[in-house]
C-alpha positions in Angstrom: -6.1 -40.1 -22.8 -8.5 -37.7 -24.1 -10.4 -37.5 -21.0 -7.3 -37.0 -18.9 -6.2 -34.3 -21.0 -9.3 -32.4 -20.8 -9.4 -32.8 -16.9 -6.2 -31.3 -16.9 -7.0 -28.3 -19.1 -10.3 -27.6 -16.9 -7.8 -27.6 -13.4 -5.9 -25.0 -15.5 -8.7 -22.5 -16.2 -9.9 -23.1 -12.7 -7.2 -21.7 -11.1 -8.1 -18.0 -12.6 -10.8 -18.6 -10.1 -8.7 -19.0 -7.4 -9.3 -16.1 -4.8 -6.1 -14.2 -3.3 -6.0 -14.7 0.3 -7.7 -11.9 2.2 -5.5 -9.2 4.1 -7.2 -10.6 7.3 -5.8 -14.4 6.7 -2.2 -13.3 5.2 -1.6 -11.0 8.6 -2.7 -14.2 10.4 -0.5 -16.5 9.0 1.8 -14.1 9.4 1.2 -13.8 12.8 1.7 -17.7 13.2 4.5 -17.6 11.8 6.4 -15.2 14.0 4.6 -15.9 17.0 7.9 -17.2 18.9 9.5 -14.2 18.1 10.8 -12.3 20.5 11.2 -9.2 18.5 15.1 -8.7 19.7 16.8 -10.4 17.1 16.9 -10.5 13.9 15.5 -12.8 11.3 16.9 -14.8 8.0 14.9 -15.7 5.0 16.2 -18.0 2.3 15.8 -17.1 -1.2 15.3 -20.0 -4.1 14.3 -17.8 -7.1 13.4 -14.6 -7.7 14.1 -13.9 -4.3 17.8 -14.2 -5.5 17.4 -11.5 -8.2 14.6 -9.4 -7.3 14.2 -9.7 -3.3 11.6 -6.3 -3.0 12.1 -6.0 0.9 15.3 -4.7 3.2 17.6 -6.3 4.4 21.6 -6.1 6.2 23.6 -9.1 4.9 23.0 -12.0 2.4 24.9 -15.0 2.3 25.1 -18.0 0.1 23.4 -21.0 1.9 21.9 -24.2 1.3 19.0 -26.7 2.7 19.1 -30.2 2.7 15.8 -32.2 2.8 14.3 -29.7 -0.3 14.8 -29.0 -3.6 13.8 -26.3 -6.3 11.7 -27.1 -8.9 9.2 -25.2 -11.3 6.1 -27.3 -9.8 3.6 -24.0 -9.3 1.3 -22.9 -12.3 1.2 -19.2 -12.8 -1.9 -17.7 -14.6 -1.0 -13.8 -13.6 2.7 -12.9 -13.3 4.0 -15.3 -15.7 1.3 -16.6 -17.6 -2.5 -16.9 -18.2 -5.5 -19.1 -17.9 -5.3 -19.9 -21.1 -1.3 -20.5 -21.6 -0.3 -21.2 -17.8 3.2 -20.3 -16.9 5.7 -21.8 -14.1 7.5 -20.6 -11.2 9.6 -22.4 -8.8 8.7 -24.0 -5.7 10.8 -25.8 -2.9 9.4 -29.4 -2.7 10.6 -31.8 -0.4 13.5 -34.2 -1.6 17.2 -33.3 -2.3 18.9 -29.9 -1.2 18.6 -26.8 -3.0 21.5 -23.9 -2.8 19.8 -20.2 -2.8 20.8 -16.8 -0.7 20.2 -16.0 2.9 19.0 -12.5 3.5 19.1 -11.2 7.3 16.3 -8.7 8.3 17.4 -6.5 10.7 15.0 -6.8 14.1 13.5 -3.4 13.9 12.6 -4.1 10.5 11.1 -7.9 10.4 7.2 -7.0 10.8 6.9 -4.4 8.4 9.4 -6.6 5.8 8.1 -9.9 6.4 4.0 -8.3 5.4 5.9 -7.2 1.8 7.0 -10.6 1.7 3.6 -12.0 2.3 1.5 -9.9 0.2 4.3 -10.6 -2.7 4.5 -14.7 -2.0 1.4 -15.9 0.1 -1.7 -14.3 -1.9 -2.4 -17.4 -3.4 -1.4 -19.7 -0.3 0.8 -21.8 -2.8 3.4 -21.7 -0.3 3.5 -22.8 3.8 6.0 -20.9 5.3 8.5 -23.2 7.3 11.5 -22.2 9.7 14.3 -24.1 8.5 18.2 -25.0 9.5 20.2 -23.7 6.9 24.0 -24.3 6.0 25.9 -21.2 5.0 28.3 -21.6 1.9 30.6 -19.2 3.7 32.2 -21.1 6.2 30.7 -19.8 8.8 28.0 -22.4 10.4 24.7 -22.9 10.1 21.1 -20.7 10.9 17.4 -20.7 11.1 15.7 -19.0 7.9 12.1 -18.7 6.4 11.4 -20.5 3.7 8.3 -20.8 1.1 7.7 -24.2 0.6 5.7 -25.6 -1.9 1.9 -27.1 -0.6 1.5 -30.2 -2.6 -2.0 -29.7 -2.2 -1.8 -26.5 -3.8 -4.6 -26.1 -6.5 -1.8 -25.2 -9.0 0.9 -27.2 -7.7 1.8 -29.4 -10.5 5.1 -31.9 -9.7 4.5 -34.6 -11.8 4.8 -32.4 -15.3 7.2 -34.2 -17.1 10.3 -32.4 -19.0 9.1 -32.1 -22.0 5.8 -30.2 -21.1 8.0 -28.1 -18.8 9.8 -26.8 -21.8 7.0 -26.2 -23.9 5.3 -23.9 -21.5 8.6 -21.9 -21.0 8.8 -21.6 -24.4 4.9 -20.3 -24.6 4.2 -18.6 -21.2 3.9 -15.6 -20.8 2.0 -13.4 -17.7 2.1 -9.7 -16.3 5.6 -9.5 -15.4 7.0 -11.3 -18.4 7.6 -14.9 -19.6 8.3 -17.9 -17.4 11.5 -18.4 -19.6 12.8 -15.2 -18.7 11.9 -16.0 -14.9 13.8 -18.9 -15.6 16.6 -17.6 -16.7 17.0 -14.7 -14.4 17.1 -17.5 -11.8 19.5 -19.3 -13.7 21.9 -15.9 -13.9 21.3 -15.3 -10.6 22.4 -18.4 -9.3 25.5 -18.4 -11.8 26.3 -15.1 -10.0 26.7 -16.6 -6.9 28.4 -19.7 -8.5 25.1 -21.3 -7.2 25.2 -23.1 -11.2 21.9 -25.6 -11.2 22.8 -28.1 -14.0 18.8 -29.1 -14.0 17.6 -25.6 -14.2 20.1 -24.5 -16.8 19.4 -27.8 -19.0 15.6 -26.9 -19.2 16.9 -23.0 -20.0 19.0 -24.1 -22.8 16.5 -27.0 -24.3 13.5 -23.8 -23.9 15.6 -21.7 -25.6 16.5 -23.7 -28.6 13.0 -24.6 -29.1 11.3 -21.3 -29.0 14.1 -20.2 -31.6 13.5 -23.0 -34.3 9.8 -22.0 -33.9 10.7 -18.6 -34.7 12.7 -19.5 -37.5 9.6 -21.8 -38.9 7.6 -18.8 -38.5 
């Protein structure tokens, strides 16, 4: 048990050596990724989590939507923007399994190339994610389109699925990075998703079990 543990906290601390991906390889995966692109029309991303609350790039509508086939889950160790190397946070991924309700944001064609390298720069630095072009329902009654989605790489070096519930909460109720505490990520998302009447029963069960814990340690202390 020991030994497993201390492989574990070794993965951690390696990941703070993790190199960002180079401008050079995040404008060619970009350029992969659009390279049956016309240019004439205009393009959808979906949303999962702090796309929904803080989406940083333009856009002309946004609709509520869903995938089937994925599902959110905080699966992605953060040692920057919501943790450290020494007390990891989590963000959300989409891993594969389920469906997973979010937001639909259209980019306007004139605008797509010079959004969509925000939106790399913001989300692909660490390769974490592969970027996948997927059918998407919307909640609005009005059919189905094609958006971009960040889906999670399960080889990812800090992919980490298989952390049970407990462990989950402890590090949202410890976690916290350069742009604030994986709780508060957490339950930004959750709001956000409440907003929309998006409610995730999982995401909000860890919210309220993190939040309960991390006030009776503050009452202890």
């Amino acid at each position: 048990m020991r030994r497993n543990a201390n492989r574990s906290a070794n993965a951690v601390a390696n990941l703070a050596d993790v190199p960002r991906l180079s401008p050079h390889d995040l404008a060619q995966s970009l350029a992969t990724t659009l390279a049956h692109w016309h240019g004439r029309e205009p393009l959808w991303v979906f949303g999962y989590g702090s796309l929904i609350w803080n989406p940083e790039f333009e856009f002309d509508r946004r609709v509520p939507a869903r995938v089937y086939g994925y599902h959110r889950k905080l699966c992605l160790r953060s040692v920057r923007n919501r943790g450290t190397p020494e007390c990891p946070g989590l963000v959300a991924g989409l891993d594969r399994g389920g469906s997973c309700a979010g937001i639909a944001y259209r980019v306007p064609a004139d605008s797509v190339r010079a959004q969509f390298a925000r939106l790399w720069e913001r989300e692909m630095f660490m390769g974490s994610y592969a970027p996948r072009w997927l059918h998407v329902r919307r909640l609005d009654g009005h059919g189905g389109l094609t958006a971009l989605a960040f889906v999670v790489r399960r080889d990812a070096p800090n992919y980490c699925g298989r952390l049970g519930e407990r462990e989950t909460i402890d590090v949202l109720a410890r976690a916290c990075g350069r742009f604030g505490t994986s709780l508060d990520y957490l339950l930004r998302t959750v709001e956000g998703l409440r907003a929309e009447g998006l409610a995730d029963p999982h995401l909000e069960r860890l919210a309220h079990r993190a939040q309960r814990l991390l006030g009776n340690a503050r009452a202890r202390g």
